[in-house]
C-alpha positions as CSV (number, residue, x, y, z in Angstrom):
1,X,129.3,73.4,-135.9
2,X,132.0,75.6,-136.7
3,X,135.2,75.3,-134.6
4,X,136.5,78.6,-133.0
5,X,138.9,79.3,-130.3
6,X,136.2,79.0,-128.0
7,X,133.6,76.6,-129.0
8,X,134.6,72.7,-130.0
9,X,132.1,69.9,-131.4
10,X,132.7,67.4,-129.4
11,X,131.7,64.8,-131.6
12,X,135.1,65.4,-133.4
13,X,137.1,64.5,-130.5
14,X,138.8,61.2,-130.9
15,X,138.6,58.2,-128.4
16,X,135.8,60.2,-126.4
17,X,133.4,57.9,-125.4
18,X,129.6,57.9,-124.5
19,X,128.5,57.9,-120.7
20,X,125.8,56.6,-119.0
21,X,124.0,59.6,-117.2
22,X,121.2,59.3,-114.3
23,X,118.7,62.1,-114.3
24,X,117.3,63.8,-111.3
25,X,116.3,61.7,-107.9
26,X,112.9,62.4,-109.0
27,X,113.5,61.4,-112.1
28,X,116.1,58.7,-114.1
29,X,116.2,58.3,-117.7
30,X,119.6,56.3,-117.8
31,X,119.6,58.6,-121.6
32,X,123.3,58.0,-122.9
33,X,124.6,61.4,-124.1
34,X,128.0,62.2,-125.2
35,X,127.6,65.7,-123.5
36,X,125.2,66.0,-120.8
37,X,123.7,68.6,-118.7
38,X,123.5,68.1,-114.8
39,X,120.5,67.2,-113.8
40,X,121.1,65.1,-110.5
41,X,119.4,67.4,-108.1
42,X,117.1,66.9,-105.4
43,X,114.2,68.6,-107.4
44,X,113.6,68.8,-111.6
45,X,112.7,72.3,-111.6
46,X,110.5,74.9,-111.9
47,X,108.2,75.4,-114.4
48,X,105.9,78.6,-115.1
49,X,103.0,78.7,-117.5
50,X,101.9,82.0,-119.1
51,X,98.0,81.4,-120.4
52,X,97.6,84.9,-122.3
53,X,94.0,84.2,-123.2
54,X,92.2,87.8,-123.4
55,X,93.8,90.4,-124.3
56,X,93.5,94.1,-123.7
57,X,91.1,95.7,-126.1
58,X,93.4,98.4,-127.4
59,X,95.5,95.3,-129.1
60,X,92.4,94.4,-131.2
61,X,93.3,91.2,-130.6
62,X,90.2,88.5,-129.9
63,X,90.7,85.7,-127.1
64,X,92.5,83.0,-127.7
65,X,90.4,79.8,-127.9
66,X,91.7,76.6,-126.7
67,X,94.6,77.5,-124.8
68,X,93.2,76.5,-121.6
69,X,93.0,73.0,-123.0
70,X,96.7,73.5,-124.1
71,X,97.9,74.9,-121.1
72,X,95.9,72.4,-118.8
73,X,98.2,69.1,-120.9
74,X,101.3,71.4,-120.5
75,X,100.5,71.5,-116.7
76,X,99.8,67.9,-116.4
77,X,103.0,66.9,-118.8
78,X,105.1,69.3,-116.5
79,X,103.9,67.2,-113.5
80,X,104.1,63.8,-114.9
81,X,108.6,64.6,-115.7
82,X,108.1,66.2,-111.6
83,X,108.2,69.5,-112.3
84,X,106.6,72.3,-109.8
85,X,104.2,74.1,-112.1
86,X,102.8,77.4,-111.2
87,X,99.8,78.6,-114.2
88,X,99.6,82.5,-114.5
89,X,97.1,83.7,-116.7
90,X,96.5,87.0,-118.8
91,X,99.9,88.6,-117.8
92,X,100.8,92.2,-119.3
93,X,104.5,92.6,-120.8
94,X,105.1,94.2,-117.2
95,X,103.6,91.5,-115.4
96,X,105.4,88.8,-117.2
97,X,108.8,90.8,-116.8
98,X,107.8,91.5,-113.3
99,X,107.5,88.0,-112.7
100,X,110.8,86.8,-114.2
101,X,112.1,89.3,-112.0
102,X,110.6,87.5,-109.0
103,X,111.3,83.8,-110.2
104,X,115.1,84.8,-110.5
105,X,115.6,85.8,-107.5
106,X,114.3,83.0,-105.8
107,X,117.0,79.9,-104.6
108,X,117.0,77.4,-107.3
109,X,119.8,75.6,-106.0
110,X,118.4,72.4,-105.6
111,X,116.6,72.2,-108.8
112,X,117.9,71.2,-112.3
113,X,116.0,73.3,-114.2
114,X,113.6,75.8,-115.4
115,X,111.0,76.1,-118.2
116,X,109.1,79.0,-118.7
117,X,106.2,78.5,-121.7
């Protein structure tokens, strides 16, 4: 990483040494970072699934086999690290920015995160 006025390594900063961090209360990895992100709230986060599996016929595009499988293990991997997971399937460009809309406007004070895949 290149240093600028506004952006340091901070693996080149002498005498700074690792911390032990704690993750979430609903989850604690005890991972030892030398920068960390916060991630002591009372929920993980949020996590929203987009399953595109058929498309609209004027994309000439054939459905997608398999992605239920994959987005049935992201579901269940999203639930195992205590995520909320909400599944949405076969979204349109304007549905999917419709719903990012939605999401950001909702309080996510309390959680640490959010993953949308």
């Amino acid at each position: 990483m290149e240093n600028t006025e506004n952006s340091v390594d901070s693996k080149s900063i002498k005498n700074l040494e690792p911390k032990v961090i704690h993750g979430s209360k609903s989850m604690d990895s005890g991972i030892s970072l030398d920068n960390s992100y916060k991630m002591d709230y009372p929920e993980m986060g949020l996590c929203i699934i987009i399953n595109n599996k058929n498309f609209h016929k004027s994309t000439g595009m054939a459905s997608r086999s398999g992605t239920d499988v994959d987005a049935a293990n992201l579901r269940e991997t999203f639930r195992n690290l205590k995520y909320e997971v909400r599944n949405k399937n076969d979204l349109t460009r304007e549905e999917i920015v419709e719903l990012m809309r939605d999401v950001a406007k909702e309080d996510h004070s309390k959680r640490s995160s959010f993953v949308c895949v």
